[in-house]
BALOBA-1460 file (C-alpha; in Angstrom, 3 decimals):
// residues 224
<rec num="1" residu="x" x="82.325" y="98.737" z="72.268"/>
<rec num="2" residu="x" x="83.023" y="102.331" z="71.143"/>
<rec num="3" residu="x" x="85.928" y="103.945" z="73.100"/>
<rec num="4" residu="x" x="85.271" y="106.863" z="74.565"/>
<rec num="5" residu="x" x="87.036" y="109.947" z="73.006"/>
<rec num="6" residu="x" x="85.612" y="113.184" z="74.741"/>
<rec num="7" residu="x" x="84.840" y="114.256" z="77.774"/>
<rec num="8" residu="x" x="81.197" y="115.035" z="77.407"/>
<rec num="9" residu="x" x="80.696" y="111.503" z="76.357"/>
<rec num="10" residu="x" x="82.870" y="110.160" z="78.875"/>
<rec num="11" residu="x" x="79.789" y="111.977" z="81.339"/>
<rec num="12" residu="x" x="77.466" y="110.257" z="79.941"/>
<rec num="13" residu="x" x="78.831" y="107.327" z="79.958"/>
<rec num="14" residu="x" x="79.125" y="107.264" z="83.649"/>
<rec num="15" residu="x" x="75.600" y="108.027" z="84.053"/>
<rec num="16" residu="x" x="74.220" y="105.337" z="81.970"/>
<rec num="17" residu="x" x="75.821" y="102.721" z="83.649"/>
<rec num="18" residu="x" x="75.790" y="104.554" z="87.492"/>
<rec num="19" residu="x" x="79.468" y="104.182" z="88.448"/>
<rec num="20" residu="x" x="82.234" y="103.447" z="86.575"/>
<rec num="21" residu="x" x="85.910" y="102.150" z="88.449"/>
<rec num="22" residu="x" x="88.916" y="104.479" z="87.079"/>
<rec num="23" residu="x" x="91.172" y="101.545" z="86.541"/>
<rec num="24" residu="x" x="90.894" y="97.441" z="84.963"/>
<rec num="25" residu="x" x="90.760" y="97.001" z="89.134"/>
<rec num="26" residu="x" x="87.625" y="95.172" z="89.303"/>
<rec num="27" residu="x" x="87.458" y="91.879" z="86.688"/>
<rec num="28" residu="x" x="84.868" y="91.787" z="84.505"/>
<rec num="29" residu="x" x="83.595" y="95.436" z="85.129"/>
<rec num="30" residu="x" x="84.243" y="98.699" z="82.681"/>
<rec num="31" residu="x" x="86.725" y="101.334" z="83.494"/>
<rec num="32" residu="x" x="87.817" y="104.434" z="82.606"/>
<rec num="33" residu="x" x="91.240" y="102.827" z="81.206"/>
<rec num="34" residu="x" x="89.708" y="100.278" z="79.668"/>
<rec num="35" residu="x" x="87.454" y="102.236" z="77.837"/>
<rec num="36" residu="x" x="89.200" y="104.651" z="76.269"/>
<rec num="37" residu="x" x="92.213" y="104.794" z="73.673"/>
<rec num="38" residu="x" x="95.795" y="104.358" z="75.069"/>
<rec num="39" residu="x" x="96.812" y="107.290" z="72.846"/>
<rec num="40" residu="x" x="94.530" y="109.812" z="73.892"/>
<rec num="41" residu="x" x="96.024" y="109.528" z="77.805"/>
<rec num="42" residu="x" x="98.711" y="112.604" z="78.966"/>
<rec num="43" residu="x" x="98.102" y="114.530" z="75.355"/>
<rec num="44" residu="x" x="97.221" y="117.164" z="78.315"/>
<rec num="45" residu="x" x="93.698" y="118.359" z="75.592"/>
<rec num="46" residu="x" x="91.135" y="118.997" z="79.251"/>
<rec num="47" residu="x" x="88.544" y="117.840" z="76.176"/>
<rec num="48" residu="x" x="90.610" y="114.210" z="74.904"/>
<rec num="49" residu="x" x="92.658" y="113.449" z="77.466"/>
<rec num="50" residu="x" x="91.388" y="111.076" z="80.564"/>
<rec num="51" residu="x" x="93.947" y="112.295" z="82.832"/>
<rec num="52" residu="x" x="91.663" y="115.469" z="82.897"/>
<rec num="53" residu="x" x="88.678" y="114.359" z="83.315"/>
<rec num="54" residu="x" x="89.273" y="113.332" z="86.357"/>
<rec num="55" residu="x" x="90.380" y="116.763" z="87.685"/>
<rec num="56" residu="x" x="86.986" y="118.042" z="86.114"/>
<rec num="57" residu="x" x="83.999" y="116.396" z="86.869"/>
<rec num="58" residu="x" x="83.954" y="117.102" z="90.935"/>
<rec num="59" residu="x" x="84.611" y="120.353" z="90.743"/>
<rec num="60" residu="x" x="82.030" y="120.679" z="88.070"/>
<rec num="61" residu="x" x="79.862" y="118.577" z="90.235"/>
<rec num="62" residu="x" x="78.926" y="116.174" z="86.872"/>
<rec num="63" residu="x" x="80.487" y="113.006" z="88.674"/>
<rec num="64" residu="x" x="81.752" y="112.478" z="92.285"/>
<rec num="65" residu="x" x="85.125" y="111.051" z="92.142"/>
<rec num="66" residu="x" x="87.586" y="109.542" z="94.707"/>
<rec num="67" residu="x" x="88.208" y="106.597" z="96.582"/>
<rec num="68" residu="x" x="84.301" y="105.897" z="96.894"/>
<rec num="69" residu="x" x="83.938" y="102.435" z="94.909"/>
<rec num="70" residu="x" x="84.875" y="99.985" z="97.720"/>
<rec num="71" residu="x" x="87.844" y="102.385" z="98.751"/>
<rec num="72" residu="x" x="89.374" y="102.684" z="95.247"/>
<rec num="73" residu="x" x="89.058" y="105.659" z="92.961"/>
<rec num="74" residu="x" x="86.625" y="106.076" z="90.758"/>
<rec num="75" residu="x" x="82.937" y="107.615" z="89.870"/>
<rec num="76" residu="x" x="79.443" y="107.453" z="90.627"/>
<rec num="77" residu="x" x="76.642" y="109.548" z="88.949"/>
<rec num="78" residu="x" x="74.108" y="111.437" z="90.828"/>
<rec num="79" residu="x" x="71.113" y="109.034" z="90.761"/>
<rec num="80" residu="x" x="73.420" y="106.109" z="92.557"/>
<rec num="81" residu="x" x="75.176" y="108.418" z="94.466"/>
<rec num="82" residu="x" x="72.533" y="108.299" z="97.358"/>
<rec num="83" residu="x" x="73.196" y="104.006" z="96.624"/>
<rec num="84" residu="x" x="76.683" y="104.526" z="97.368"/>
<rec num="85" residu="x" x="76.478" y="106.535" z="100.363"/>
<rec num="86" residu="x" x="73.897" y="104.196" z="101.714"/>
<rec num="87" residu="x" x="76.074" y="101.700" z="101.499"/>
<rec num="88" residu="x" x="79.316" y="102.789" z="102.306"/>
<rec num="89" residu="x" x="78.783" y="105.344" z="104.982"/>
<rec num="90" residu="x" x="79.394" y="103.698" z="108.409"/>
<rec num="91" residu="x" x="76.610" y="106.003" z="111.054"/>
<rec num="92" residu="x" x="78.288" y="105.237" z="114.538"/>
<rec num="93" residu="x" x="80.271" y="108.295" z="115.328"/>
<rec num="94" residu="x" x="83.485" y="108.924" z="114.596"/>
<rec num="95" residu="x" x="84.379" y="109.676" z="118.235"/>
<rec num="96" residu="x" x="83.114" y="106.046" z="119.439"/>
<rec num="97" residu="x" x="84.756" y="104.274" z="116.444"/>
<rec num="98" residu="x" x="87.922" y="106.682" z="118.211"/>
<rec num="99" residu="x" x="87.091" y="105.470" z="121.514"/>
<rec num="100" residu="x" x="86.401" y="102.191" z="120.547"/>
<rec num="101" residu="x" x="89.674" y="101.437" z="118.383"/>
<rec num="102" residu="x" x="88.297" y="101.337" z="115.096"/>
<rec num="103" residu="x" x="90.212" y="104.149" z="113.659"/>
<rec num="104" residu="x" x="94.052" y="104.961" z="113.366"/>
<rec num="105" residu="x" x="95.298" y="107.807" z="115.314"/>
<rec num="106" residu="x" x="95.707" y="109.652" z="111.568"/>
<rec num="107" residu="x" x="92.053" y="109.196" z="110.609"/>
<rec num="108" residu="x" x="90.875" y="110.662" z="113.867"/>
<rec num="109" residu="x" x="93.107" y="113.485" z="113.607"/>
<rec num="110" residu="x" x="92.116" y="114.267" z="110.263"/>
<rec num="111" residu="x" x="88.137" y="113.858" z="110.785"/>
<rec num="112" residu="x" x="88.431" y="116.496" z="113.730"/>
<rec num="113" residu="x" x="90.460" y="119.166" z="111.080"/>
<rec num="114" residu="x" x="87.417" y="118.178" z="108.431"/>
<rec num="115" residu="x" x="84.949" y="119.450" z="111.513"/>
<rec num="116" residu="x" x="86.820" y="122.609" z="111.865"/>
<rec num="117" residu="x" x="87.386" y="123.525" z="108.288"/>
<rec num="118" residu="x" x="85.278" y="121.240" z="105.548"/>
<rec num="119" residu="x" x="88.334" y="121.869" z="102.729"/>
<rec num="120" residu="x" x="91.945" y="121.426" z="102.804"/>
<rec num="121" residu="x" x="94.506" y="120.817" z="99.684"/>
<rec num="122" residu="x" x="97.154" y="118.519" z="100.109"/>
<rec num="123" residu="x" x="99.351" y="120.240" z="100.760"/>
<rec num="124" residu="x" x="97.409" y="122.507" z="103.385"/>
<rec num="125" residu="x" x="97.098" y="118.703" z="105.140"/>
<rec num="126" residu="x" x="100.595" y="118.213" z="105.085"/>
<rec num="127" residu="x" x="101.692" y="120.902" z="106.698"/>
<rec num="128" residu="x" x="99.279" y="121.299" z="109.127"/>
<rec num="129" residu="x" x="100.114" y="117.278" z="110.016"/>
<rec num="130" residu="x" x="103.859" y="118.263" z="109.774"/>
<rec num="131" residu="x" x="103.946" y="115.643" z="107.038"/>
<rec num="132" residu="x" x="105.714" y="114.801" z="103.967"/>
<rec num="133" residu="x" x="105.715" y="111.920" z="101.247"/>
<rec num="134" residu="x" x="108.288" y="110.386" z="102.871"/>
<rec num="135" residu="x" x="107.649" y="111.037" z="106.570"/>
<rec num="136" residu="x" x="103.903" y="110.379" z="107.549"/>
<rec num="137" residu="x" x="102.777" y="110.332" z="104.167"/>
<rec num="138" residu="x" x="101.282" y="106.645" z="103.589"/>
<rec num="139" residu="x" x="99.991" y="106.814" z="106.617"/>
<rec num="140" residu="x" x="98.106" y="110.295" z="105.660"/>
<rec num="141" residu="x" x="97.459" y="108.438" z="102.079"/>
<rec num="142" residu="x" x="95.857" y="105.384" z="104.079"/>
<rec num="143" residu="x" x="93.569" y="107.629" z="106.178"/>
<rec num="144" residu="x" x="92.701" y="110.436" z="103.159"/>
<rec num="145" residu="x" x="91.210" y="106.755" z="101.342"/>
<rec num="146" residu="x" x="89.382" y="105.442" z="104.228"/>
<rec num="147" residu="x" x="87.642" y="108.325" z="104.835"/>
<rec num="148" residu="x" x="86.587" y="108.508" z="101.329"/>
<rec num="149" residu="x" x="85.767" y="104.618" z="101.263"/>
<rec num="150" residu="x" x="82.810" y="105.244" z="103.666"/>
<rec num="151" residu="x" x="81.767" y="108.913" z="102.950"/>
<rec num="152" residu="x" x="82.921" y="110.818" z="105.083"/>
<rec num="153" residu="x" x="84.974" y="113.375" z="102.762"/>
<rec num="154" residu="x" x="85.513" y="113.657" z="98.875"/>
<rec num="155" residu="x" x="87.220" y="114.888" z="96.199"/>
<rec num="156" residu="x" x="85.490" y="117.998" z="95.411"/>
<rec num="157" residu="x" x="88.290" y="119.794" z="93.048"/>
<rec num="158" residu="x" x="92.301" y="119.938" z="91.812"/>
<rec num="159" residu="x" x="94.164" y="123.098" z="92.175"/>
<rec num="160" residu="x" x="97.625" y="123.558" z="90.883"/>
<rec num="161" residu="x" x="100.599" y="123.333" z="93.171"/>
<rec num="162" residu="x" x="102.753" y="126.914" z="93.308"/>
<rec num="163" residu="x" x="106.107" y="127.802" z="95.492"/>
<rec num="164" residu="x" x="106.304" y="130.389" z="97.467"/>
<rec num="165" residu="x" x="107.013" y="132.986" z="94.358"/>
<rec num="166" residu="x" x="103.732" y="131.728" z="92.834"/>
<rec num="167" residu="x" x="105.445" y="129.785" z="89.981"/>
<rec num="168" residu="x" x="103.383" y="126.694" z="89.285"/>
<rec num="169" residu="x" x="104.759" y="123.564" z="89.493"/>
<rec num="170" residu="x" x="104.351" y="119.536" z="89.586"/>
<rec num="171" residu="x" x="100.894" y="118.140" z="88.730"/>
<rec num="172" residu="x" x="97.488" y="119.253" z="90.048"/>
<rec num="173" residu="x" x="97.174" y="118.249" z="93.665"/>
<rec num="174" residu="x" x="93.841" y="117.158" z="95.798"/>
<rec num="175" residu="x" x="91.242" y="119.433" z="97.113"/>
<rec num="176" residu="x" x="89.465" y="116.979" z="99.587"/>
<rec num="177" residu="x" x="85.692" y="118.134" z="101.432"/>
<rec num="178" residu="x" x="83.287" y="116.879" z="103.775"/>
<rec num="179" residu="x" x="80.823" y="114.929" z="101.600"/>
<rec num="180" residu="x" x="77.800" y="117.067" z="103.234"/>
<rec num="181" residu="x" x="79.524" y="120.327" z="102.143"/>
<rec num="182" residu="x" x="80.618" y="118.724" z="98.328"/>
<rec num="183" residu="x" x="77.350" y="116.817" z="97.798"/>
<rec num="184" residu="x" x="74.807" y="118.703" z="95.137"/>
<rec num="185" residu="x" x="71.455" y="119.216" z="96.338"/>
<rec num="186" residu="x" x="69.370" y="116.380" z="95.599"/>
<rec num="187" residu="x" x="72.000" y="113.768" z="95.144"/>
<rec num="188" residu="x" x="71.093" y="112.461" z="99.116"/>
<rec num="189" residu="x" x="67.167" y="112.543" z="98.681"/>
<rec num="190" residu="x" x="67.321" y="108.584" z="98.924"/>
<rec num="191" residu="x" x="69.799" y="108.312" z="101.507"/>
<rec num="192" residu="x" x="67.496" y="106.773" z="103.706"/>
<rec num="193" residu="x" x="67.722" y="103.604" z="101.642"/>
<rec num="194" residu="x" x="69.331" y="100.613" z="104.164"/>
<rec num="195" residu="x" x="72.752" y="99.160" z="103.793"/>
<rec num="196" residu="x" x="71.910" y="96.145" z="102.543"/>
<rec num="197" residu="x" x="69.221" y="97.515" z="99.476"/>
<rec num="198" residu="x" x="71.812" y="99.894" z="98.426"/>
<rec num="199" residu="x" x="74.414" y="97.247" z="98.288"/>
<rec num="200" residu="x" x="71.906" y="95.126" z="96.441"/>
<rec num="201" residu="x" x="71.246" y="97.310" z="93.988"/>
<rec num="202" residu="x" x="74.939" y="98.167" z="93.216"/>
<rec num="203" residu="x" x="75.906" y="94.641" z="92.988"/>
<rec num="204" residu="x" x="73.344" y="94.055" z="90.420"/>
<rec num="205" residu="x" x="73.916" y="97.081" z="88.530"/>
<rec num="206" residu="x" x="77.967" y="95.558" z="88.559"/>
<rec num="207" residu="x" x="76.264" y="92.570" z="87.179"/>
<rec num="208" residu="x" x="73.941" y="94.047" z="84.446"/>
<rec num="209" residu="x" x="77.162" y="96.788" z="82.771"/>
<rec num="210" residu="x" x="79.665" y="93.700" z="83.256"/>
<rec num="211" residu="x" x="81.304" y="90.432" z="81.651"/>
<rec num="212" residu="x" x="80.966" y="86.912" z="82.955"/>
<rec num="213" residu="x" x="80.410" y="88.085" z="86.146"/>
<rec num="214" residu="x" x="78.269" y="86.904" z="88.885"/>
<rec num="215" residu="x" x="76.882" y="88.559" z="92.388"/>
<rec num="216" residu="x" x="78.645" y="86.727" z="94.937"/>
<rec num="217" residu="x" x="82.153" y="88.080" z="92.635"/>
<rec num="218" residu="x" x="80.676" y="91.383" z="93.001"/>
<rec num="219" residu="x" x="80.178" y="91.472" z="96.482"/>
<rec num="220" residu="x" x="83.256" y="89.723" z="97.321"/>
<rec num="221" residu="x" x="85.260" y="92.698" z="95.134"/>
<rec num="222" residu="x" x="83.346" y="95.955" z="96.301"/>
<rec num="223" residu="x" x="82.465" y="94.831" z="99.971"/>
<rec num="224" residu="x" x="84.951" y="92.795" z="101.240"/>
C-alpha cells in the first residue's frame, strides 16, 4: 500500500474507495491514520500534514467530514454521500422523537437553534447554551455527534479561535451546519434510495476496500 503523502491524493483517495473512517476505529477497514506516515502528522504543512486536511475538505466542499460514519468522524465522497444520508438520516420529526423521548433535552435544544440559524462555531454554541468544557460540555459533545450520526447537521468549516482583542489562539475550532444548507448541489440526487439499499451498498463497499472482513462484521460496526 502506498501511504498517502499530500493532500490532493489524500482526495482522491477518499473518492475511490467512497468513505474512508479518520481513525484504525473500524477493524479491518482503511483510515486516514493508518494510511498515512506517522511523521508527516502536526508538521502544521495545510499540503503534508493530515491534521489539515481535515479542516479543509468541508469547507472546500471536496469531502464531507464529521461524525457521519456510524457516529464517528470521518469522510464520505460525493457519489456515496446520498448512500450515507439514506441510511443514516432518521425522517420522523425531530419534534415527535422530542415528544416521544427519543432525544436528550440538549439535542432538542440544539436542533431548534440549527432551525433558527443553520451555522454556529463552537464557541457561538457554548455561549449561547451557557456552556463550557467542563460544565455542560460532554453533554453538548454527545448531542453535536448524534446529530451528525444521522444527518441532521455537519461539519461544513474550521475557523480560528480569537479573544476578545482579536489575538488568535488555541487550535481551529468547529463550524457545524444544517446538512441541507452544507450539502453541494447534486450530492442528494439519490436520496430517495431506502434505508436498507443504502446500508447494503455501504456494507459491501466496507467489504470490497477492506481486510478479512465479512458483512455481518460490517454491519455489526457501522449500524449497531
Amino acid at each position: 500500500m502506498t501511504l498517502l503523502k499530500h493532500y490532493q491524493d489524500f482526495i482522491e483517495r477518499v473518492n475511490e474507495l467512497g468513505f474512508l473512517p479518520f481513525s484504525n476505529i473500524y477493524p479491518g477497514l482503511p483510515s486516514l491514520h493508518g494510511e498515512t506516515p506517522k511523521s508527516i502528522w502536526y508538521t502544521r504543512d495545510p499540503d503534508t500534514d493530515p491534521s489539515y486536511w481535515k479542516d479543509c475538505v468541508s469547507g472546500e466542499k471536496k469531502l464531507a467530514y464529521g461524525s457521519i460514519i456510524g457516529g464517528n468522524k470521518g469522510f464520505v465522497s460525493e457519489r456515496m454521500y446520498a448512500n450515507f444520508y439514506a441510511a443514516y438520516h432518521i425522517e420522523t420529526s425531530m419534534k415527535e422523537r422530542w415528544e416521544s423521548g427519543q432525544v436528550s433535552e440538549m439535542t432538542w435544544k440544539l436542533w431548534n437553534m440549527f432551525e433558527e440559524n443553520s451555522i454556529y462555531s463552537t464557541t457561538e454554541l457554548r455561549k449561547i447554551l451557557g456552556v463550557t468544557p467542563k460544565k455542560g460540555g460532554s453533554r453538548l459533545d454527545k448531542s453535536l455527534t448524534d446529530l451528525q450520526h444521522c444527518f441532521y447537521i455537519t461539519i461544513s468549516r474550521t475557523e480560528q479561535r480569537t479573544d476578545k482583542n482579536g489575538k488568535s489562539y488555541g487550535s481551529p475550532q468547529n463550524v457545524y451546519e444544517k446538512v441541507t444548507s452544507w450539502v453541494p448541489q447534486g450530492w442528494l440526487e439519490d436520496a430517495e434510495i431506502s434505508k436498507e439499499e443504502a446500508r447494503k451498498f455501504i456494507i459491501e463497499t466496507a467489504v470490497s476496500m477492506g481486510q478479512n472482513i465479512s458483512p455481518a462484521e460490517v454491519e455489526k460496526l457501522m449500524f449497531k
